[in-house]
Every structure is written in structure tokens, then in C-alpha cells.
C-alpha positions as CSV (number, residue, x, y, z in Angstrom):
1,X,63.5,31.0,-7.7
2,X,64.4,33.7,-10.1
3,X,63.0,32.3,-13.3
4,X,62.3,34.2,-16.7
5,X,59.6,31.6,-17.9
6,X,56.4,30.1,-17.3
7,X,55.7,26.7,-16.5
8,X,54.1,24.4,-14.6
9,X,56.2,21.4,-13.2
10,X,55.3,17.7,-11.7
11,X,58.2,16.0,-9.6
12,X,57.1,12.0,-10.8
13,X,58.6,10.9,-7.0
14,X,56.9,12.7,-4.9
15,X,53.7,14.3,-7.1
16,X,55.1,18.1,-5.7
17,X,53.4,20.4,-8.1
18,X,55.4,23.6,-8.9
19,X,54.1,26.9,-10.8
20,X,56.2,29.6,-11.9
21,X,55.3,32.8,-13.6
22,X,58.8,34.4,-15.0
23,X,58.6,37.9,-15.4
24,X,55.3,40.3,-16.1
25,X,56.9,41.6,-19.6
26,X,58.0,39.6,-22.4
27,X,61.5,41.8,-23.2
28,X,62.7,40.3,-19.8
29,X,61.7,36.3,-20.8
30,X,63.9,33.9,-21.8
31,X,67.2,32.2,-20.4
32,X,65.9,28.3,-20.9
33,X,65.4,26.5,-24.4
34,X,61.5,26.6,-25.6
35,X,62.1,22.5,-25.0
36,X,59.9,21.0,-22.3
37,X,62.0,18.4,-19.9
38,X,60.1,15.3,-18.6
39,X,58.4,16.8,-15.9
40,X,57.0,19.6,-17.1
41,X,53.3,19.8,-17.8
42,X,53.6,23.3,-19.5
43,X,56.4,25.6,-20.5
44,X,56.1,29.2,-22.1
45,X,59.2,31.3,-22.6
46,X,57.2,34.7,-22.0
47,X,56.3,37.3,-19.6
48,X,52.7,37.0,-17.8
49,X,51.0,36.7,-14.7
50,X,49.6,33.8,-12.5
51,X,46.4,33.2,-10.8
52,X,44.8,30.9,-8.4
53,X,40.9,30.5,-7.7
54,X,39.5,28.6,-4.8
55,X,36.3,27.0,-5.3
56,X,34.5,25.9,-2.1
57,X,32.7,22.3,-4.9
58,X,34.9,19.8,-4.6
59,X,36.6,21.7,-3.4
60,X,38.7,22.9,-6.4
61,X,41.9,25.2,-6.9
62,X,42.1,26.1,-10.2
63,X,46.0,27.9,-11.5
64,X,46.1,29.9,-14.4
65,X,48.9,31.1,-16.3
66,X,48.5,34.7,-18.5
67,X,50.5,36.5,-20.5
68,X,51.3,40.2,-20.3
69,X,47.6,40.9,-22.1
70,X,45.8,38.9,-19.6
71,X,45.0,35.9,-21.9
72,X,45.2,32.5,-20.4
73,X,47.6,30.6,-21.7
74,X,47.3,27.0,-19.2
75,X,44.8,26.3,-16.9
76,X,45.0,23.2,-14.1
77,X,42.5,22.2,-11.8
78,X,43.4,20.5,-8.9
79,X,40.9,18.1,-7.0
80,X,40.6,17.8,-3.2
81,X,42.0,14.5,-2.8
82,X,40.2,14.0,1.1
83,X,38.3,16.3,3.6
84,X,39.9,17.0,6.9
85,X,39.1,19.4,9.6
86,X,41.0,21.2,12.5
């Protein structure tokens, strides 16, 4: 979707996880109040980037949100909840 914040989201029915970046300056954040709704686990009304890291212990995937400077602003790891194979 076209959004113009960050923030990290947890649906409580289903556990879907949803990330969201917004745009990579601040002058074009905003359009949502700086008020978290229930299921959001973060919420940041700035510009940034997001990134992800695989790690092969655990395995791990570990989503970062930035802001436009490169700090990190959230971090959440998620935990392999089984092994499977193909």
C-alpha cells in the first residue's frame, strides 16, 4: 500500500505480521495521527528505510526499521517456529 509512515503491525486473528516503511525522506511523512491502534507493535510518522537479515541459528529473521540517517529506530526478531524441508 501507499503509506507515508512506519510501522510494524500484528493482525490478533490470524498472527499475519505486516512491515511498512513510508517514504525514504521525512518532508513526504505523515497522513495518519502519531496514535498507535491496537495492533500495532510500532508506529513512526517519518521517512526511513527497512531491512531484513537472515540468520541461518535458529534460524532467525531479524526487521529493522531506519530513518532517513540510517539509525534504527525498531528492531524484531522473528523465531523459526518448525523445520521443514522440500
Amino acid at each position: 500500500g501507499d503509506r507515508h509512515w512506519q510501522y510494524a503491525s500484528v493482525d490478533d486473528e490470524t498472527g499475519l505480521r505486516e512491515f511498512a516503511c513510508g517514504p525514504s525522506s521525512n518532508e513526504h511523512a505523515g497522513g495518519f495521527p502519531n496514535r498507535p491502534e491496537p495492533e500495532h507493535r510500532y508506529l513512526r510518522i517519518g521517512g526511513g528505510f527497512l531491512t531484513a537479515t537472515v540468520s541461518p541459528e535458529g534460524p532467525t529473521l531479524t526487521v529493522r526499521h531506519h530513518d532517513i540517517a540510517g539509525g534504527v529506530q525498531h528492531s524484531t526478531v522473528l523465531q523459526a517456529e518448525s523445520s521443514f524441508s522440500f
